[in-house]
C-alpha positions as CSV (number, residue, x, y, z in Angstrom):
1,X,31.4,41.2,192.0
2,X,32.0,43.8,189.7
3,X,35.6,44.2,187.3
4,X,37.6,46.7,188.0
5,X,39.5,49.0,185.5
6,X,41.2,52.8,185.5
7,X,39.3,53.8,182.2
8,X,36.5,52.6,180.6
9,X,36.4,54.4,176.7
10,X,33.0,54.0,175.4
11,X,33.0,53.6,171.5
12,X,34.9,51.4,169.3
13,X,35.7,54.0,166.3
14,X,39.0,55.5,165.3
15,X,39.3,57.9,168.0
16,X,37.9,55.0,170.9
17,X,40.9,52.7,169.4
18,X,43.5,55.4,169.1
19,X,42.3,56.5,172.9
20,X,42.6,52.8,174.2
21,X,45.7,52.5,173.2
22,X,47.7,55.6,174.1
23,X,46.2,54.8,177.5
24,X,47.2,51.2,177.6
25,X,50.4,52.5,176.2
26,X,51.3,54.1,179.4
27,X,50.1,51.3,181.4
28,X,46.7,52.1,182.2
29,X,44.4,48.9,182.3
30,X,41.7,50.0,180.1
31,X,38.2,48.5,179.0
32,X,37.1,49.4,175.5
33,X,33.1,48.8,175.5
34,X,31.8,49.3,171.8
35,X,28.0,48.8,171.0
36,X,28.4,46.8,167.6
37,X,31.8,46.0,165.8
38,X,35.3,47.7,165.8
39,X,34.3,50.4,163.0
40,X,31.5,49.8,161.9
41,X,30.0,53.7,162.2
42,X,31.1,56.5,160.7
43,X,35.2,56.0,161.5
44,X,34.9,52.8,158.8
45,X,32.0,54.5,156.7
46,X,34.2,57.9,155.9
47,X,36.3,58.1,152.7
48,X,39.1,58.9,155.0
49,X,40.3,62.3,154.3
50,X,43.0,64.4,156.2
51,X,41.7,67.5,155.5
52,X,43.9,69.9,157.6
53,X,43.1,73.2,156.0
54,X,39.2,74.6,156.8
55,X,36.9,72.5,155.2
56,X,33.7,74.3,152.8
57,X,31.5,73.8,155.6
58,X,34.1,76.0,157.9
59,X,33.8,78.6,155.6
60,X,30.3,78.9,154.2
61,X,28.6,80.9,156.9
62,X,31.3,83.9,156.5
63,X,34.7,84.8,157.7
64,X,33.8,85.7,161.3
65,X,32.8,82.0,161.6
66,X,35.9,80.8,159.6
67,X,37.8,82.3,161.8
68,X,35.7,80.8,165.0
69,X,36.6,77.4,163.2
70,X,40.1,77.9,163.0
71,X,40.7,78.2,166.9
72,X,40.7,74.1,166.3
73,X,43.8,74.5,163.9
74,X,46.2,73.0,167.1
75,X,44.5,70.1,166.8
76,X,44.8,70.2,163.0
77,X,48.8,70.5,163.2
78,X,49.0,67.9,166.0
79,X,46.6,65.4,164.3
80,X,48.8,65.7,161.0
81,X,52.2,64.9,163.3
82,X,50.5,61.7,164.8
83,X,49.5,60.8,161.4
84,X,52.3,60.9,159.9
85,X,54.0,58.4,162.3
86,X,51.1,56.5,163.5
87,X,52.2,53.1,161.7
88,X,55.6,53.2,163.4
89,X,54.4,54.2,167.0
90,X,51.2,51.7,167.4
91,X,53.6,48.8,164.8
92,X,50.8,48.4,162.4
93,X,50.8,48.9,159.1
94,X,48.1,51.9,158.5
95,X,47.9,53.1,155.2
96,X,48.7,57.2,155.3
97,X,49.5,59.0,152.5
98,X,50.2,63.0,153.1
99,X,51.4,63.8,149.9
100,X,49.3,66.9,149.6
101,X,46.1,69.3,149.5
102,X,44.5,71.5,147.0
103,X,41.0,73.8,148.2
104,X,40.0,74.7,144.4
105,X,38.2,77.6,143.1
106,X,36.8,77.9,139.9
107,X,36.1,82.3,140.4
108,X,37.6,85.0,141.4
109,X,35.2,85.7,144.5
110,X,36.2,82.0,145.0
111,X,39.5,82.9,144.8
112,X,39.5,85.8,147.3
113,X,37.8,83.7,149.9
114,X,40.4,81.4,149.9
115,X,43.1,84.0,150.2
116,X,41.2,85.3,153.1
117,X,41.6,81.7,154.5
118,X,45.0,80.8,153.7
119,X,45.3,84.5,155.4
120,X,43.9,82.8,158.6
121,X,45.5,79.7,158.5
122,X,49.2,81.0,158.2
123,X,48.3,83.1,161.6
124,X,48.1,79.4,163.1
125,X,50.9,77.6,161.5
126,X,49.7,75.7,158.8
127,X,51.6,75.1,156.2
128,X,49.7,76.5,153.3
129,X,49.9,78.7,149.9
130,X,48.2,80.3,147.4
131,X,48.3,79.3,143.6
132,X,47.7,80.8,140.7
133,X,45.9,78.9,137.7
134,X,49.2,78.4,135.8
135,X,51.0,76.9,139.2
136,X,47.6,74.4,139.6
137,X,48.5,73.0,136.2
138,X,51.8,72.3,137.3
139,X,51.2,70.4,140.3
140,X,47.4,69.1,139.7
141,X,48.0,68.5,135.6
142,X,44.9,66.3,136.0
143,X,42.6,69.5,136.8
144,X,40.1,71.0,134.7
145,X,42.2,74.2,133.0
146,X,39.0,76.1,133.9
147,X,40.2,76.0,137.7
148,X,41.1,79.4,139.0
149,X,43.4,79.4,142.1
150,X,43.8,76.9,144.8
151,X,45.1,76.8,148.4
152,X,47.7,74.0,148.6
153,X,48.7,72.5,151.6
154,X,51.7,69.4,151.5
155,X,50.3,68.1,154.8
156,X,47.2,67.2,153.8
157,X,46.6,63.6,152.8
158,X,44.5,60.4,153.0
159,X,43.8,57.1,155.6
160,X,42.7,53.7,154.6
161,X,39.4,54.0,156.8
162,X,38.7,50.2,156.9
163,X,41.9,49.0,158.2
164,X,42.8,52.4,160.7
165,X,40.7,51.9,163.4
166,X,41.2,48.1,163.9
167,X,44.9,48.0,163.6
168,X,45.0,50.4,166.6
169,X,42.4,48.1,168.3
170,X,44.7,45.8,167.8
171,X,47.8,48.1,169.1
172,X,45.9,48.4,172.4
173,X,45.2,44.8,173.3
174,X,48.7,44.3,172.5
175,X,49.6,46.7,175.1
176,X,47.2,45.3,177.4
177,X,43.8,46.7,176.7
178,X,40.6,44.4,176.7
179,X,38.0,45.5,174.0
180,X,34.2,43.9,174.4
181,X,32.2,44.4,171.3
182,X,28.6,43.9,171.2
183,X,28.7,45.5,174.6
184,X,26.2,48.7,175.2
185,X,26.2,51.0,178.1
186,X,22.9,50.7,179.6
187,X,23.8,52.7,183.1
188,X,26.6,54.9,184.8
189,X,26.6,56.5,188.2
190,X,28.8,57.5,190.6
191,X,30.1,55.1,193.2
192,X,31.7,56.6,195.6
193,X,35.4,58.1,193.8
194,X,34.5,55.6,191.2
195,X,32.0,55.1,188.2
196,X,30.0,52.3,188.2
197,X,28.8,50.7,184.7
198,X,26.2,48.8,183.4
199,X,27.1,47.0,180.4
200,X,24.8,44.9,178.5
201,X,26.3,42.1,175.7
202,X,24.7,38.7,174.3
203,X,26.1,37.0,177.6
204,X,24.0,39.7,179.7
205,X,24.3,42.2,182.2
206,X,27.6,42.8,184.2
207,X,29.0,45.9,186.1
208,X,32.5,47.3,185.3
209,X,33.7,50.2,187.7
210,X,36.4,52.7,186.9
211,X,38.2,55.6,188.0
212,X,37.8,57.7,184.4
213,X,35.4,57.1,181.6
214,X,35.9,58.5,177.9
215,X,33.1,59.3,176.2
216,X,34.4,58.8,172.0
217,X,30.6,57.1,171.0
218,X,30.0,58.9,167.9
219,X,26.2,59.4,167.3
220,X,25.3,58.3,170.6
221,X,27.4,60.8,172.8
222,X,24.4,62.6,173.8
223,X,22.6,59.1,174.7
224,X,25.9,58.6,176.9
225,X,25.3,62.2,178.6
226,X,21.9,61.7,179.5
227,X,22.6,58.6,181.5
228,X,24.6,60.8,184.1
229,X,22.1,63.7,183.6
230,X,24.9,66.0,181.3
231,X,24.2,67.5,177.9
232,X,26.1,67.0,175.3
233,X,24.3,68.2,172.1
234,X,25.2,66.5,169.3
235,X,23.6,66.8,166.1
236,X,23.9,63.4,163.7
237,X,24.3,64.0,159.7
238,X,23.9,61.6,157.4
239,X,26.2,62.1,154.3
240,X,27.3,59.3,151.3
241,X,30.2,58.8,149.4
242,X,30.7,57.0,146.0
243,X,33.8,55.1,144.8
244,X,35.0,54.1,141.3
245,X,36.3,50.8,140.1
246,X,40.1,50.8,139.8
247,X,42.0,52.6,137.3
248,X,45.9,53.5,137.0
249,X,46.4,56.3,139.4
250,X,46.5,60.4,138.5
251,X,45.3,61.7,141.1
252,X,48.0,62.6,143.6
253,X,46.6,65.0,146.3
254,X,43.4,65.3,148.2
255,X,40.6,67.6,146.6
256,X,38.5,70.1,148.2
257,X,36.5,73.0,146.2
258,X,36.2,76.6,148.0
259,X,32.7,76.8,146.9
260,X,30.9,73.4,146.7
261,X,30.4,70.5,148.8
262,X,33.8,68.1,147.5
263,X,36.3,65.9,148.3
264,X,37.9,63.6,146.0
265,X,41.1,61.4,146.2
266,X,42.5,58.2,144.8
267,X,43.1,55.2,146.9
268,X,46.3,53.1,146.8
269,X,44.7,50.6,145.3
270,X,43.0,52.9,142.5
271,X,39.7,53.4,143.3
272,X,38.7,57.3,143.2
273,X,36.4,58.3,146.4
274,X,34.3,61.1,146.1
275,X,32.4,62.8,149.3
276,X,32.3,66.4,150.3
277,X,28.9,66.3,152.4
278,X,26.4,65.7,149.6
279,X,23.2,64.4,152.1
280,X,22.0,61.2,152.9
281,X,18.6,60.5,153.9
282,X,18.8,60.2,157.9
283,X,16.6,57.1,159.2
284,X,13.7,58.1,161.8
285,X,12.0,55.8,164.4
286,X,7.9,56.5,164.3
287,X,8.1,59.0,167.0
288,X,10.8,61.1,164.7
289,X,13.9,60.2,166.3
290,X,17.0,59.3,164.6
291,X,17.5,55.6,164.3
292,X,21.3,55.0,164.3
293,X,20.2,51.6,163.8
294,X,19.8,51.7,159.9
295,X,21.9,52.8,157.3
296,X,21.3,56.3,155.9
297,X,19.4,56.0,152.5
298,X,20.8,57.2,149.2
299,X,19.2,60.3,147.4
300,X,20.0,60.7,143.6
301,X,20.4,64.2,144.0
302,X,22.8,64.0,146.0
303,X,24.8,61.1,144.0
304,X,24.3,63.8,140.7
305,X,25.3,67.0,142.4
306,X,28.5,65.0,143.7
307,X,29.2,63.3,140.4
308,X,28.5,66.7,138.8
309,X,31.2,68.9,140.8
310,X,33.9,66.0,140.6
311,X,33.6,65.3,137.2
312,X,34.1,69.2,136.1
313,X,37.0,69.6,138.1
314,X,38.9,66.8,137.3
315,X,37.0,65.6,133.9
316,X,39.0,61.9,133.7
317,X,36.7,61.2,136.7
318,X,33.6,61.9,134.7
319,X,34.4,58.9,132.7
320,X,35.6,56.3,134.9
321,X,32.4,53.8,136.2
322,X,31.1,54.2,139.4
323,X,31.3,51.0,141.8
324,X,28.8,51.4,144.4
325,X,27.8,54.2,146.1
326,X,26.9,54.5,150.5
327,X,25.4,56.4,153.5
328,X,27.5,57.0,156.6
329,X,26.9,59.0,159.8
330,X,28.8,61.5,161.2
331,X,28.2,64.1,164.6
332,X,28.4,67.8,164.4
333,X,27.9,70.2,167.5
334,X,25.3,73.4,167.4
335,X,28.3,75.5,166.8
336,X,30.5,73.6,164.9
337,X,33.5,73.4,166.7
338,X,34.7,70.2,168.7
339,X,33.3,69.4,171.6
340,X,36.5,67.7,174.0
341,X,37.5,67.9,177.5
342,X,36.5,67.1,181.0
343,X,32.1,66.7,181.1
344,X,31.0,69.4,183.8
345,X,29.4,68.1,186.9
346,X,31.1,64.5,186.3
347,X,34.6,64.2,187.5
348,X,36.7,61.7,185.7
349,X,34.4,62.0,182.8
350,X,36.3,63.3,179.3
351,X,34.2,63.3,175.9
352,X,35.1,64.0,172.0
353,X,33.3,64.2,169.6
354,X,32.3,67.0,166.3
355,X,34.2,68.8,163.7
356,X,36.6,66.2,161.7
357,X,36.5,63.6,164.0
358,X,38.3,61.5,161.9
359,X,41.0,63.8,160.8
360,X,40.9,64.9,164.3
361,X,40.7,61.1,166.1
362,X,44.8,61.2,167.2
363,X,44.9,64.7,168.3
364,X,41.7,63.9,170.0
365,X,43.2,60.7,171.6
366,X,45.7,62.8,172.8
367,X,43.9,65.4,174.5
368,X,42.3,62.6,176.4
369,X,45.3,60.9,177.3
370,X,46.6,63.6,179.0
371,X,43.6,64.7,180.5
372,X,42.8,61.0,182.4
373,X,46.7,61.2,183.5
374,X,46.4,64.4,185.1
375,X,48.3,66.2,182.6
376,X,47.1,70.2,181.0
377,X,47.3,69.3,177.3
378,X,49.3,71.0,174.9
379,X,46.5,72.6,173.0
380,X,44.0,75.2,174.7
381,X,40.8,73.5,175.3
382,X,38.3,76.4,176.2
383,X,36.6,76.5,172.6
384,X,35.6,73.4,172.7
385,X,34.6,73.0,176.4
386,X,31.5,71.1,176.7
387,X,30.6,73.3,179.8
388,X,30.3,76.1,177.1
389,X,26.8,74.6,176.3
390,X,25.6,74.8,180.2
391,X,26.8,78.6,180.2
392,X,24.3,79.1,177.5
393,X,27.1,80.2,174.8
394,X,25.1,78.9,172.4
């Protein structure tokens, strides 16, 4: 005889947790189901930014895709409200920190592209400024003097990534929720008005059926949509990160660059991270399919092209010791944006996934909160409608 449960929420990452909960939360009896361990992808691998303005890679390809991007900026403004009193709402004490942004440039064509963003951003709310090289001294003293302009935004911030996503596992079996790890999805269909599961652990094979399933698996979400037939395109990157060893702390805000790949912030405990989408070496099976099995592999070009921008922008970095350096996965979608809301041609089926997933993962949670209860979320969803991709919008 199989269990029965209202939701089942596939993945065990930031945005699975944070979805488990708020369900749980208003009494739903939920099932988390993750693969592995509680965040052991890409919401524990991440250098846990909160990067609410438009990131390089939003801008890159022009300001007619900028602007494309920035039809996500609800979700920003949302995400940095649940944030910001995460800790309180779920009791656990997460480690935020939103004392602040800067997007840097180092030109004057730099400089002009981020007024041309900040330009967009205003239009949707955000909270976010231009300043002049004399006013980035002032509030970023630690900044190369060579730094031109900078978009600052006080919203923006930082997330211990290792402790987030298990404290809220954590919130949602208080509130009720069961969370099976080592447990894979091997097989959905439809049962009737239900969904029947297949899940697959080290005790073996049970069946788990449920009115709604959430899709929040990461890498794998297309995997997950071809068990019920249903593309979801997905496209994995593999990125890596380096930390320092400890030093007093100087570096108050987050650190993004208008015109490389950066971002650089200091942890409470004094390590400086340093990411901005430098590449990783993604893993292949023989036939030339990803294997999400194995860890990304370092390239040094990568690690010197990072090190390189960081330590020019904020030269103190240049001489404090690196500690160890790491690969990390992370999902994108064909055109960039987020891909959330109900899966066409499976009712009671909601996925996230793409964009800033991690920034993103409360705002996300949200969104499928009120979508399995019924309720039309606060932010317009038609962007980022998976059924865009069966239209053939892209």
């Amino acid at each position: 005889m199989s269990q029965q449960v209202d939701t089942v929420v596939i993945g065990g990452g930031l945005l699975g947790c944070a979805t488990a909960w708020m369900l749980a939360r208003e009494g739903g009896d939920v099932l988390l189901a993750e693969r592995d361990q509680i965040n052991q992808h890409a919401s524990g691998q991440n250098a846990g930014s909160l990067h609410f303005q438009l990131e390089y890679r939003m801008m890159e390809h022009g300001l007619e895709a900028a602007k494309k991007a920035a039809e996500a900026m609800p979700l920003h403004l949302e995400a940095a409200e649940l944030w910001e009193g995460i800790a309180a709402a779920s009791g656990e004490d997460i480690q935020v920190t939103q004392t602040g942004g800067l997007m840097l440039a180092e030109t004057a064509e730099q400089a002009r592209t981020l007024e041309q963003k900040v330009a967009i951003e205003q239009g949707w709310g955000l909270d976010v400024r231009m300043l002049d090289q004399r006013q980035v001294q002032q509030v970023a003293p630690y900044l190369s003097e060579e730094v031109f302009a900078a978009a600052f935004c006080p919203i923006e911030g930082k997330a211990d990534t290792r402790t987030a996503g298990p404290a809220l596992a954590r919130a949602a079996m208080r509130e009720g929720a069961m969370v099976a790890t080592r447990t894979e999805v091997v097989n959905m269909r439809r049962d009737g008005n239900r969904w029947r599961l297949t899940l697959c652990s080290d005790d073996g094979y049970r069946d788990v059926t449920a009115d709604a399933v959430i899709i929040a698996a990461g890498v794998w979400t297309t995997a997950i949509g071809d068990l019920i037939g249903v593309d979801l395109p997905t496209i994995p990157l593999a990125l890596q990160m380096t930390v320092s060893l400890k030093v007093p702390k100087f570096i108050d805000h987050l650190v993004q660059h208008a015109g490389e790949r950066l971002s650089l912030k200091q942890a409470l405990d004094g390590n400086v991270l340093i990411g901005g989408g430098w590449a990783a070496r993604l893993p292949r099976t023989a036939s030339g399919a990803p294997d999400f099995s194995k860890r990304p592999k370092l390239l040094q070009s990568s690690l010197a092209g990072n090190a390189a921008v960081a330590g020019r922008v904020v030269p103190q970095v240049a001489e404090i010791p690196a500690l160890r350096s790491w690969g990390g996965l992370t999902t994108v979608t064909p055109d960039q944006l987020p891909l959330v809301g109900p899966v066409p041609n499976a009712p009671g089926v909601f996925v996230a996934t793409g964009g800033s997933a991690f920034t993103l993962g409360p705002s996300f949670a949200q969104v499928l909160t009120d979508l399995v209860a019924g309720r039309v979320p606060t932010t317009d969803l038609s962007s980022f409608d998976p059924i865009r991709y069966m239209k053939g919008a892209v």
